[in-house]
C-alpha positions in Angstrom: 85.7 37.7 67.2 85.5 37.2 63.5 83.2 34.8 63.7 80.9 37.2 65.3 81.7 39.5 62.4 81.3 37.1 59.7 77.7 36.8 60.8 76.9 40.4 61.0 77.8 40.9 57.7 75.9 37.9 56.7 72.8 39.6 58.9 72.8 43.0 57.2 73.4 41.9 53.2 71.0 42.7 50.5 68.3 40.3 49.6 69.6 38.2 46.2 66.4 37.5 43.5 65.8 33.8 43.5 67.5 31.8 40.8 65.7 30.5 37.6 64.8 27.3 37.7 66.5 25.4 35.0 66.0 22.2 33.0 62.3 22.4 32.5 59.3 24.5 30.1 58.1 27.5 31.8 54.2 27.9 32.5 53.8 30.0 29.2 55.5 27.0 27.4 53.2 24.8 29.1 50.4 26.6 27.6 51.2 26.9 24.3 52.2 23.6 23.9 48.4 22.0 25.2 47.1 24.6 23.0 48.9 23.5 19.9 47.7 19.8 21.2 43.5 20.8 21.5 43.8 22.4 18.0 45.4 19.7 16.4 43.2 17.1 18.2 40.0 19.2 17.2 41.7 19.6 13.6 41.8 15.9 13.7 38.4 14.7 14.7 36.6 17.5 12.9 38.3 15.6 9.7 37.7 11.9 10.4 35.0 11.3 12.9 31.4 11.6 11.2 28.8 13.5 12.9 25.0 12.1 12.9 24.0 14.5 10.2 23.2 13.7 6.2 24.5 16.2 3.3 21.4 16.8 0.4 22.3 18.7 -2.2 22.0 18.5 -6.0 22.6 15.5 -8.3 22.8 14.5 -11.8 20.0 14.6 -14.1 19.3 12.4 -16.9 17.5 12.6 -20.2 15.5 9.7 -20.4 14.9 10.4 -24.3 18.2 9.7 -24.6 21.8 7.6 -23.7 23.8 7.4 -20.7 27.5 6.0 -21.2 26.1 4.3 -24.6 23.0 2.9 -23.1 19.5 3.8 -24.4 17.6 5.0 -21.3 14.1 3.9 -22.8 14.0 1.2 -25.5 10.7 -0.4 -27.4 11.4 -3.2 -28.7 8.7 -5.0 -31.2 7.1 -1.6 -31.9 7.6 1.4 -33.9 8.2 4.1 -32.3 8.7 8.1 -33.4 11.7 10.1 -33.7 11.9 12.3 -30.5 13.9 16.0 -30.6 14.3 17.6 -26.9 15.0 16.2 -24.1 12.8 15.1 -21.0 15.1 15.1 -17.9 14.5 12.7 -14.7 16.2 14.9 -11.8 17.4 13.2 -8.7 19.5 14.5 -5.4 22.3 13.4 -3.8 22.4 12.3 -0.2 26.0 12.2 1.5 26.2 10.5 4.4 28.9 10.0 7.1 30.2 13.2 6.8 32.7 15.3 8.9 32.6 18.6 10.8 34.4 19.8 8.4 32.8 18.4 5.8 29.4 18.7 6.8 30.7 23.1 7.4 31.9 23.0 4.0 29.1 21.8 1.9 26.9 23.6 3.9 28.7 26.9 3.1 28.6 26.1 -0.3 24.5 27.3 -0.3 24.2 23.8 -2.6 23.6 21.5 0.1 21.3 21.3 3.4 21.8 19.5 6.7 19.6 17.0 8.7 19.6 14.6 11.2 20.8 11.1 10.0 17.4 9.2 11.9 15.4 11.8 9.2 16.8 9.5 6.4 17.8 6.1 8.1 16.1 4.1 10.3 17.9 3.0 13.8 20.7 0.3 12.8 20.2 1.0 9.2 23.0 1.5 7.0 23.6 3.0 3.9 23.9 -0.1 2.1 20.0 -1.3 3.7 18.7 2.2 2.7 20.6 2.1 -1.2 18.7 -1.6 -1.5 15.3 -0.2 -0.8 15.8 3.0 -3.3 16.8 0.2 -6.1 13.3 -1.6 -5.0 11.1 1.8 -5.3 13.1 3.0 -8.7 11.8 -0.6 -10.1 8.7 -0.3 -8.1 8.5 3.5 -10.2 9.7 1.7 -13.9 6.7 -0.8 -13.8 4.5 1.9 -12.4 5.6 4.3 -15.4 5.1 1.5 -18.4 1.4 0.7 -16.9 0.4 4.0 -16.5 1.8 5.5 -20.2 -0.1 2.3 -21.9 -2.6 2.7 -19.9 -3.3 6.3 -21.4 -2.3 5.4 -24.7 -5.4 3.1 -24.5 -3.7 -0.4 -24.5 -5.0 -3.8 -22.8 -4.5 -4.6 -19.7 -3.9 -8.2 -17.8 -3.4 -8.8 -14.6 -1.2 -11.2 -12.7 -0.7 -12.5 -9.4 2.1 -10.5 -7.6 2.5 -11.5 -4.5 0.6 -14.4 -2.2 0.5 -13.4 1.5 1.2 -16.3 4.0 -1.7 -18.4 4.9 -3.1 -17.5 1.8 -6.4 -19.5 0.7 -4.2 -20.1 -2.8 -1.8 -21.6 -1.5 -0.6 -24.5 -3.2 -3.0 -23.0 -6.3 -1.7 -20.3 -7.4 1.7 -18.9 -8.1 3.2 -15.4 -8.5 3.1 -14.7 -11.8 -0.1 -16.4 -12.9 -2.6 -14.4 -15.0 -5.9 -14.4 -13.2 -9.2 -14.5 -16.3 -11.9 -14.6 -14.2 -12.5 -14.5 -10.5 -16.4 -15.9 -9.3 -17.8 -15.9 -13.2 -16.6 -12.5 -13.9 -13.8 -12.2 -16.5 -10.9 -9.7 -14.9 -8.1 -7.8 -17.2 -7.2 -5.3 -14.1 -6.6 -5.5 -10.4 -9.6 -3.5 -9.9 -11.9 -6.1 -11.3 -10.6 -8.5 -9.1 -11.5 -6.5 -6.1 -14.7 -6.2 -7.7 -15.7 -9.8 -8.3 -15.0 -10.6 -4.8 -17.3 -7.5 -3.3 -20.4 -9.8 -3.2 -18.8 -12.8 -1.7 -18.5 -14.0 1.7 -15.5 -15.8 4.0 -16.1 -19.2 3.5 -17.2 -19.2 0.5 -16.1 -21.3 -2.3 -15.2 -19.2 -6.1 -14.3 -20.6 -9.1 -10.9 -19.1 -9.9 -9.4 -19.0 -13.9 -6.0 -18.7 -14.4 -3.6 -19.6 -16.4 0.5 -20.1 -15.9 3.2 -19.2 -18.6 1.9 -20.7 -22.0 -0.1 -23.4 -20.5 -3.8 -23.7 -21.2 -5.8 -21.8 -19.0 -7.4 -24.0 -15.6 -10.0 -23.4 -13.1 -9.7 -24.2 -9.9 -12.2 -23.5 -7.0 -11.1 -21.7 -4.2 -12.8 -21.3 -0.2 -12.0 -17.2 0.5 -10.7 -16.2 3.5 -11.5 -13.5 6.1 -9.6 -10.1 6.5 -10.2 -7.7 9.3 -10.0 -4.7 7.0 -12.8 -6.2 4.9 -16.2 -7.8 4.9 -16.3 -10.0 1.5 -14.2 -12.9 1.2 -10.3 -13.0 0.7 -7.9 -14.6 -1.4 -4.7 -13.5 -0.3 -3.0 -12.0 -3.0 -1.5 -8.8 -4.7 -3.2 -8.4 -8.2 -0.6 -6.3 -10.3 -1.7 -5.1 -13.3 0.5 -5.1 -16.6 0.4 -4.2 -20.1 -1.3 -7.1 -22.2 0.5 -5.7 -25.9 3.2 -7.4 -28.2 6.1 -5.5 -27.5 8.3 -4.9 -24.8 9.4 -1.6 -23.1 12.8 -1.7 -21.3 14.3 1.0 -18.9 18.1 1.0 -18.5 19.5 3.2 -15.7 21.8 1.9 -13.3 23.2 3.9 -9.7 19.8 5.5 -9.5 17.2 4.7 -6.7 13.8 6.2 -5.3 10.3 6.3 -6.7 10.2 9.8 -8.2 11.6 9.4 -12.0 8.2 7.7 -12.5 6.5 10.2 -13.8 9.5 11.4 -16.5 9.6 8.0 -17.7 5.6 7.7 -18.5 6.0 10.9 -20.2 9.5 9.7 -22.3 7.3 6.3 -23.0 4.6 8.5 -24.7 6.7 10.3 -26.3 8.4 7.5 -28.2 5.2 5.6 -29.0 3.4 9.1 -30.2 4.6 11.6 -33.1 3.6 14.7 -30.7 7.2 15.5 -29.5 6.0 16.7 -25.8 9.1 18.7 -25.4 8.8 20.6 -28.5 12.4 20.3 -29.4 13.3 22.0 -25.9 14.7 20.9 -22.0 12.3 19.9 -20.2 12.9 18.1 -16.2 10.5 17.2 -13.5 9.9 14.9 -10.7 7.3 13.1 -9.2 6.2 9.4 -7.7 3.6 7.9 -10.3 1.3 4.8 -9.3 0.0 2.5 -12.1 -3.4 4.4 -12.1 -1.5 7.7 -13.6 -2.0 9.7 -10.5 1.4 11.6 -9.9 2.2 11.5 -6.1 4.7 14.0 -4.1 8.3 13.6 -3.2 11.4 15.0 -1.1 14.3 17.4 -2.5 12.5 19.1 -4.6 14.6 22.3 -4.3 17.6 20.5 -5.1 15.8 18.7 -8.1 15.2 22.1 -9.5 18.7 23.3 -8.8 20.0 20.7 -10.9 17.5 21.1 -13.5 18.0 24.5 -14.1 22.0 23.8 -14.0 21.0 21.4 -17.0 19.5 23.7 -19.2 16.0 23.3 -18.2 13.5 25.9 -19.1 10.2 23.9 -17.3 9.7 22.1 -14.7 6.9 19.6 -13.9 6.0 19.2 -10.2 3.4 17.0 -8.1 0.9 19.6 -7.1 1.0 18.2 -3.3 5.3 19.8 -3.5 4.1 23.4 -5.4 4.0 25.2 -2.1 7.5 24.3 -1.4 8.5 24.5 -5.3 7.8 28.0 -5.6 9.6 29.1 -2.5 13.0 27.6 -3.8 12.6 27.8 -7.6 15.4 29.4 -9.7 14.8 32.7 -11.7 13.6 31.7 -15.5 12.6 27.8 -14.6 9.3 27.8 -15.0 6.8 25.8 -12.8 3.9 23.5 -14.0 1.6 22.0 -11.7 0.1 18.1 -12.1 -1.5 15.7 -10.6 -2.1 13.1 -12.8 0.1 12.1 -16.2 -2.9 13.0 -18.0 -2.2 17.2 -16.4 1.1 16.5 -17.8 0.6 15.3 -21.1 -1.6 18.6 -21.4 0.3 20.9 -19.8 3.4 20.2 -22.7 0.9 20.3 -25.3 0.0 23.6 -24.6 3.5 25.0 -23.4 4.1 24.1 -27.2 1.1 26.1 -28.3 2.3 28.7 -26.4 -0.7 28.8 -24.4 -0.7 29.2 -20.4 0.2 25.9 -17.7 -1.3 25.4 -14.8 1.3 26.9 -11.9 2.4 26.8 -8.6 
């Protein structure tokens, strides 16, 4: 009998709540902690792993009238030269790559910096290092390019030597890089130009008298048979005629951790402006930019909103542009910097002279 009543009361007792489980996180633990885990993961990669973007922003300017860390920027040595009173300011810009997320966010916030893709700037498999060792080749390229061109206006000889020798070439074995070419088929040559044009009325096959002469040897001719090119008709010798200045003196550029082509046309104007008592600046700031060949024609380049950023950060009051960049140049430049238009280093050299008459510049 009381085990029939034992289980009665067993039968009609109140339902207990289930017990807590014990020794273990709840779900809402569970959740917090994974959540504490993505944002500290995400925190982590969006600080150390790059993203395939470069930074381009502003970077330093330089007056190449002047001295960086001690160092002349433009020297003349076995010349004269005139006393020079403003300053004429190369601009460049700096490209950052193998940034962060979160560095990439912040320097784009900043309004000083713009964002594109990495393959805009560097070829597949290229590095940083490849791209930094062509930009030293084209800011060489842009100092050779700038003394030509500045004595080349001034009104000084020319001479030309024999850059490079493509492979196959009919002078092989004749000539060397370096040689200065006198005459090419009868006709005396001082300019790359001149080469081209002695070789107009020739044929492939044919065999030209060539003059030349090596170091401080005595000039030599030697007769070469011309070759044939598919991008010409007359005959072909194979080589890159450079032109350089033929004068007694030597003009040396010294600017080191700078690459690219565009400070070309600064440094034609800084090299006038030493060899000539004008003062092109007029005692003022003056920057600019642009790619110059050894002709004097003043070719276009990237940044340019940048390069005006940093100008007028440096004091600038004028800016010289390549006429090909003026659209985008007066989109982006900065209140008071004032715009002048060229296309050649002679537009230049005219455009200061008459900013210091106070007469108008050509514009964007």
């Amino acid at each position: 009998m009381s085990q029939q009543t034992e289980r009665t009361d067993q039968d009609t007792a109140e339902p207990q709540p289930p017990r807590p489980r014990r020794g273990g996180p709840g779900r809402r633990t569970w959740t917090l902690v994974w959540s504490f885990v993505l944002v500290a993961v995400i925190g982590l990669l969006g600080g150390v792993v790059s993203i395939p973007y470069v930074a381009i922003g502003p970077g330093p300017t330089f007056n190449t009238l002047g001295s960086v860390e001690g160092t002349t920027v433009i020297s003349v040595q076995g010349q004269n030269t005139f006393p020079t009173k403003g300053q004429l300011r190369m601009t460049t810009v700096s490209l950052t790559d193998s940034v962060t997320l979160f560095g990439a966010l912040g320097l784009w916030a900043s309004g000083r910096y713009s964002l594109a893709p990495r393959e805009e700037y560097f070829k597949p498999g290229e590095s940083q290092q490849d791209v930094q060792k062509e930009n030293v080749q084209q800011f060489n390229d842009s100092q050779s390019n700038a003394q030509v061109a500045a004595l080349r206006y001034l009104g000084y000889p020319m001479k030309v030597l024999v850059g490079t020798i493509s492979k196959g070439s009919p002078v092989t074995g004749v000539l060397n890089a370096g040689d200065r070419l006198l005459a090419v088929n009868g006709a005396k040559v001082s300019t790359s130009q001149q080469v081209q044009d002695a070789l107009k009325n020739t044929q492939p096959g044919q065999a030209v008298p060539v003059t030349f002469q090596r170091g401080t040897a005595p000039e030599q001719t030697a007769t070469i048979t011309l070759g044939h090119s598919d991008d010409r008709t007359w005959g072909f010798m194979g080589i890159g005629p450079i032109d350089r200045p033929d004068v007694p003196f030597q003009v040396k550029i010294s600017l080191a951790d700078v690459g690219g082509p565009s400070a070309g046309l600064i440094f034609a104007l800084s090299i006038i402006d030493k060899l000539t008592p004008d003062n092109l600046d007029n005692g003022g700031i003056i920057a600019g930019t642009g790619e110059i060949d050894d002709q004097g024609n003043v070719k276009p380049i990237g940044g340019i909103p940048f390069k005006m950023i940093a100008a007028k950060e440096a004091g600038a009051t004028a800016f010289l542009a390549p006429a090909d960049n003026c659209a985008e140049a007066k989109q982006h430049a900065p209140d008071g910097l004032k715009l002048i238009k060229v296309s050649t280093l002679g537009d230049a050299v005219t455009a200061l002279q008459a900013l210091k008459a106070g007469k108008p510049t050509p514009g964007c």
